[in-house]
N, C-alpha and C positions, 0 to 999 in steps of 0.2 A: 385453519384448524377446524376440523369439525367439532358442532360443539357437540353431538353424543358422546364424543371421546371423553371428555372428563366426566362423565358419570356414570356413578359404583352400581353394580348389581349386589343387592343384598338379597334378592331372592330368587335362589333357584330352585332348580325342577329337573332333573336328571341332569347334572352339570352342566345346561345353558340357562340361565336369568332372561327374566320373561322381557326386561330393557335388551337385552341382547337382541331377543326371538323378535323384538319392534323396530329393533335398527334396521333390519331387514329389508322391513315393510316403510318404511320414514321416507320422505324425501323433504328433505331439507331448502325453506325460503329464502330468495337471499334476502338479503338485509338492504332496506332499502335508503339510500342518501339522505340525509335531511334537508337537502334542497325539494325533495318531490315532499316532502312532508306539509299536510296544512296550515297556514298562515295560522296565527290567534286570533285575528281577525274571525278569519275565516269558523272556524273553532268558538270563538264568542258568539257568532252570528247563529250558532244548534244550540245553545242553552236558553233556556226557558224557566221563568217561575213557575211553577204547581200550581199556583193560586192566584194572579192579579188581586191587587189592593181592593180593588172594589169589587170582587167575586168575595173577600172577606165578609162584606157585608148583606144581610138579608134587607127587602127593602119594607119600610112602614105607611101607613097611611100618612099623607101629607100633614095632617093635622099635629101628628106625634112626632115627628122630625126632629122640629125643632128641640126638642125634649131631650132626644136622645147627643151625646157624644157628637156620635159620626153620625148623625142623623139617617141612624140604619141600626138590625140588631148585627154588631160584631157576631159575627162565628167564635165561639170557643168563650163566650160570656154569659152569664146567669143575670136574671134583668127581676128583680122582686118587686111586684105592685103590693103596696100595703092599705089600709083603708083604718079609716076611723076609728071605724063600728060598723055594726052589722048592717048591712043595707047599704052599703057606702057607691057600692059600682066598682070593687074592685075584680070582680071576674069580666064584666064589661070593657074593663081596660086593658087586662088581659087580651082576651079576645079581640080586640081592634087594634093591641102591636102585632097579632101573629096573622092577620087576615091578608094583609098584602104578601107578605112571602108566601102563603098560600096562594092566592091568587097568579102571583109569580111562578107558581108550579113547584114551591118547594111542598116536601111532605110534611105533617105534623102529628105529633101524637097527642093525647090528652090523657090525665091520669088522675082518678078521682079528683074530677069536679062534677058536683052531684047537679048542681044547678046551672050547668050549660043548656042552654036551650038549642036545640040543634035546626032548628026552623028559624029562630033569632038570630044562629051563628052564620047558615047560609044567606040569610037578608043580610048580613051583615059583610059577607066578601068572602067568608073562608068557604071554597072548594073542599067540600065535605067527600068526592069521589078520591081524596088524598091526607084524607084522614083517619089517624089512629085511633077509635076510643075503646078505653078502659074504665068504666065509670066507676068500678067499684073492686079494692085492692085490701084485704089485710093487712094490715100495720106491720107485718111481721114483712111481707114478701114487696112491701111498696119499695123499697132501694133496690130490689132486684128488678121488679117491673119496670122504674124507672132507666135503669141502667141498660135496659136491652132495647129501648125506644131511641135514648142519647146515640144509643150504636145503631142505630138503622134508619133516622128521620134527623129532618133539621132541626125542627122545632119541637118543642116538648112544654106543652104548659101543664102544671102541677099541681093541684093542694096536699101541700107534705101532712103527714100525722101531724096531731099535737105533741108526741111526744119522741120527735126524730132524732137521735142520736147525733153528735156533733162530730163523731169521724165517718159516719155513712154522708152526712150533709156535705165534709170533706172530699171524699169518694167520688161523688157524685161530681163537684165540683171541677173535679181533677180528669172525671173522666168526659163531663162536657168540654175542656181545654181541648184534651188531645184527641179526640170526636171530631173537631170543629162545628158544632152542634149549638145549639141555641137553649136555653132551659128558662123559661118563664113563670113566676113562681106568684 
């Protein structure tokens, strides 16, 4: 049986349907056994993860390893260094989880941190020809700034406002997940 046979023309055009005017032109495949079909084997053997387990991870200096989880930054994680007080070395630690995935050739952005030293950060390992800076952001447009870095670099280190809203910080979160992006805070 052919199979154009059982199918309706609902539109026509001077009483021939334009599926008519194509049967014409059709040549019809045969259908082919399922003995020449490929094994699942075979079949298993074309599928591929997107991402290897360890492509999830970005990698850190030796030192902070140990520190972390997966002794790497996961992709699609938010990682907050917090400090004392003032003085404490928390942009410094900052800055020495994001220098080897730099180094490694991932990109980075930076977003209001006033007190990066950018002579400090190159002595320090971060490949500054792969990096983003923003040093200075309005409170009003920093989740936007943010959010356009998360979508185009790996890494993203941060000083949020003092007074950042708790569904942008949300947002933000949600959209480093499905980024697979890094945000260092």
């Amino acid at each position: 049986m052919n199979p154009l046979a059982i199918e309706q023309t609902f539109d026509t055009v001077g009483g021939v349907g334009r599926a008519e005017k194509a049967k014409e032109n059709v040549a019809v495949a045969p259908v082919t056994p399922a003995a020449s079909a490929p094994s699942a084997g075979a079949v298993a053997g074309l599928i591929r993860p997107l991402a290897l387990a360890g492509d999830r991870l970005l990698p850190v200096v030796p030192a902070l390893a140990g520190l972390l989880p997966d002794r790497g930054l996961r992709r699609g994680s938010t990682v907050a260094v917090s400090q004392a007080g003032p003085g404490q070395g928390a942009t410094s630690l900052a800055l020495t989880l994001v220098t080897a995935a730099s180094a490694a050739g991932s990109w980075c952005g930076m977003v209001a941190v006033p007190d990066l030293g950018l002579v400090a950060a190159a002595a320090a390992g971060l490949d500054l020809s792969r990096v983003t800076l923003v040093p200075e952001v309005a409170p009003a447009q920093w989740t936007a700034v943010v959010g356009v870095l998360v979508d185009t670099v790996d890494v993203v280190m941060v000083r949020p406002p003092p007074h950042l809203r708790i569904g942008d910080a949300r947002r933000l979160t949600t959209r480093v997940r499905e980024r697979s992006a890094v945000l260092v805070t």
